[in-house]
C-alpha positions as CSV (number, residue, x, y, z in Angstrom):
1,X,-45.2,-125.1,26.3
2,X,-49.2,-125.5,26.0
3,X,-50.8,-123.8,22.8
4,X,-54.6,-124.2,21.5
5,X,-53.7,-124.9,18.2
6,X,-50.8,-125.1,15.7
7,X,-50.8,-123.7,12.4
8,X,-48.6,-124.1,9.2
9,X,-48.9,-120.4,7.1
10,X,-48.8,-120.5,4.0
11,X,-47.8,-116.4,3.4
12,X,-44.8,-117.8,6.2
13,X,-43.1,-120.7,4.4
14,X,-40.4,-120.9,6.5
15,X,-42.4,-120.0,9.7
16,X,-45.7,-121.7,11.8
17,X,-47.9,-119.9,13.9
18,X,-49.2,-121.0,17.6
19,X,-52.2,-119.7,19.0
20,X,-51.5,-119.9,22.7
21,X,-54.1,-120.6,25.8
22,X,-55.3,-117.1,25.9
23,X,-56.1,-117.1,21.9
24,X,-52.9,-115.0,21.0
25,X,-51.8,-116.1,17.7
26,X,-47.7,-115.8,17.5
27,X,-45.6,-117.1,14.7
28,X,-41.8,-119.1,15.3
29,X,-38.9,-119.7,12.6
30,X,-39.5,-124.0,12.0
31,X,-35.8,-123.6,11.4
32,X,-33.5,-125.5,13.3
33,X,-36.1,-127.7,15.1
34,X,-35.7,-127.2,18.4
35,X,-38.0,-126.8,21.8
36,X,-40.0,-123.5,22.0
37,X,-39.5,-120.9,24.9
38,X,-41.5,-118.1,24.9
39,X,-39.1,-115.7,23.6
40,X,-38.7,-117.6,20.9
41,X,-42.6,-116.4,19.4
42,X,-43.2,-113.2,17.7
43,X,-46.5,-111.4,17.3
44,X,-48.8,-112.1,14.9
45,X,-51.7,-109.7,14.8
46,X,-54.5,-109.7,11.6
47,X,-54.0,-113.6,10.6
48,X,-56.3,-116.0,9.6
49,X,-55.1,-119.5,10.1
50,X,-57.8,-121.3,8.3
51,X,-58.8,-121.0,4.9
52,X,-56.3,-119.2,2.2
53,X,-53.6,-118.6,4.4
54,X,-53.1,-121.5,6.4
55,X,-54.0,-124.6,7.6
56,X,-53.7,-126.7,10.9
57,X,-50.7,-129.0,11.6
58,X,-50.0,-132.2,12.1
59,X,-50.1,-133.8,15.3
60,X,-46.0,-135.4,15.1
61,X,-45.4,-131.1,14.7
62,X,-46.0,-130.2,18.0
63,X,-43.7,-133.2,19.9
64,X,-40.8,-132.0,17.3
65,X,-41.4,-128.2,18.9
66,X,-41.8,-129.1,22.7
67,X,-45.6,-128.0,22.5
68,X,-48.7,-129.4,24.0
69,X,-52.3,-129.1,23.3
């Protein structure tokens, strides 16, 4: 699956958010590590990724999640 960016959230411990292609930002459990589908993302209106909330993850993070830049 292609996604812009992906973020860790800090208000989400045990979630991370994607922004996908079209600038939609949609959060995912990170447990069990598995390959994304798209049902598999939930909306995520009203969140800032960078700053208090969040920041942007690691590179190795989106190869353990089946996701591409």
């Amino acid at each position: 699956m292609k996604v812009k960016r992906l973020y860790t959230a800090k208000i989400f411990p045990m979630h991370m958010v994607a922004e996908t292609e079209e600038g939609i930002l949609k959060m995912f459990q990170t447990t069990p590590i598995r390959h994304l589908k798209e049902s598999d993302l939930m909306p995520l209106p009203y969140f800032q990724p960078i700053g208090k909330c969040g920041e942007e993850a690691p590179e190795y993070m989106y190869k353990m999640y089946g996701l591409t830049k």
